[in-house]
C-alpha positions as CSV (number, residue, x, y, z in Angstrom):
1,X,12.0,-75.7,-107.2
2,X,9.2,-77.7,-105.5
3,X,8.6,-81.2,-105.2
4,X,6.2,-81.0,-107.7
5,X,8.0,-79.1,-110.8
6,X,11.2,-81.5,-110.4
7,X,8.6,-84.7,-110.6
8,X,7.5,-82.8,-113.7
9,X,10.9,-82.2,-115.1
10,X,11.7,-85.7,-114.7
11,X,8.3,-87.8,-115.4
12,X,9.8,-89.1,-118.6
13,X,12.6,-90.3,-117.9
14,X,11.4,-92.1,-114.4
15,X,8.2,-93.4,-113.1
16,X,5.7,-90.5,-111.3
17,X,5.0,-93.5,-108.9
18,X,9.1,-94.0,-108.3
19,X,9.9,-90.0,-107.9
20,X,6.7,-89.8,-105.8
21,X,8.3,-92.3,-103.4
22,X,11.7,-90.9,-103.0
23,X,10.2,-87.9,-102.2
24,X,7.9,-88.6,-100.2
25,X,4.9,-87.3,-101.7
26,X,1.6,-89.1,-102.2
27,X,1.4,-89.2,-106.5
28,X,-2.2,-88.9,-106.5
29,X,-1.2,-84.6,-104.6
30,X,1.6,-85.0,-107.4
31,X,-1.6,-85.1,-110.0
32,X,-3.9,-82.9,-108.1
33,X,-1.4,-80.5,-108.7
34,X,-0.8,-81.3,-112.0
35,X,-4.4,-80.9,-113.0
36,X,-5.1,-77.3,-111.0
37,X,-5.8,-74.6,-112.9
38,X,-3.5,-71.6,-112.7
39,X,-6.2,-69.7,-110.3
40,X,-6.3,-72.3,-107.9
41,X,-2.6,-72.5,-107.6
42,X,-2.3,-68.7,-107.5
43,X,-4.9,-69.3,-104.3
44,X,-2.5,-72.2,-102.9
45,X,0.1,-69.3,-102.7
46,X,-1.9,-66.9,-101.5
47,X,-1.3,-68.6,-97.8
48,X,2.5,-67.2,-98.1
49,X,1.7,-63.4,-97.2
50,X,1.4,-62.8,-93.6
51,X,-1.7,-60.8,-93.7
52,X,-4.7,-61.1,-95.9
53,X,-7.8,-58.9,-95.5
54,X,-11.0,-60.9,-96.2
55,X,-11.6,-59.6,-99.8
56,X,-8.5,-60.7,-100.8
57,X,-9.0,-64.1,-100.2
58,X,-12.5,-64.4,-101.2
59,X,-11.6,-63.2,-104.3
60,X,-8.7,-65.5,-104.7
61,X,-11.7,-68.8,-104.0
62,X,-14.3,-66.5,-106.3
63,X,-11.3,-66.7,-108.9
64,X,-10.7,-70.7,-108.8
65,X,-14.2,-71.8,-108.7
66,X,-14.8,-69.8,-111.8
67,X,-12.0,-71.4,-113.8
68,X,-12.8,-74.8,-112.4
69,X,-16.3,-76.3,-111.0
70,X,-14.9,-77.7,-107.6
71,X,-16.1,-81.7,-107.2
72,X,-18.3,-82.8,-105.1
73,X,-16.7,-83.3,-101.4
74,X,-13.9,-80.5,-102.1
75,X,-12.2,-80.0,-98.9
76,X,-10.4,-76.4,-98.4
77,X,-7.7,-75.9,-96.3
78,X,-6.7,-73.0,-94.6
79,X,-4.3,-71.7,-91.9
80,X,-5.7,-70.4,-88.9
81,X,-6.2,-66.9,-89.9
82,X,-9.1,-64.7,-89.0
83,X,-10.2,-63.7,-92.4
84,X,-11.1,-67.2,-93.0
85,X,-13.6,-67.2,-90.6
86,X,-15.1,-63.9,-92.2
87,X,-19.0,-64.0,-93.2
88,X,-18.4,-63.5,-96.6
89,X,-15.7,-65.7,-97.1
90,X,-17.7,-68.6,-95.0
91,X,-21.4,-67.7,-97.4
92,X,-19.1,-68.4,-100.4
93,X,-17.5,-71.9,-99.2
94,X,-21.1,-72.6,-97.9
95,X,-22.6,-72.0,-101.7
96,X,-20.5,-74.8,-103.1
């Protein structure tokens, strides 16, 4: 279970703010998280498989930003991983 889900699990019984410190977790990730759609959690997770071709993850970000206009200032994180330097996936980032 992740930080996140047991936070969750327990919100009504104990302050987000209180759980959030135990853990060590900042509440306003604790909300970010709360408030992601299910397509830009699915592309949170898609960081877990070792390798990714480039269409995979530009269809993951396609995915998310059509469920949910991204904010202005959005910042993406990636690991270090080639595909993410890819032309495609770079033109897409660069659009929003």
């Amino acid at each position: 279970m992740s930080h996140y889900h047991f936070i969750d699990q327990h919100r009504l019984r104990y302050p987000v703010l209180r759980l959030c410190q135990v853990l060590g977790i900042a509440p306003s990730r604790y909300y970010a998280w709360q408030a992601a759609p299910a397509a830009g959690l699915w592309v949170a997770r898609a960081g877990c498989w070792a390798t990714m071709p480039e269409e995979l993850i530009t269809t993951a970000l396609q995915r998310a930003l059509l469920a949910q206009q991204p904010a202005l200032g959005l910042l993406v994180h990636s690991d270090r991983g080639g595909q993410y330097c890819g032309n495609a996936y770079r033109v897409l980032l660069h659009r929003y």
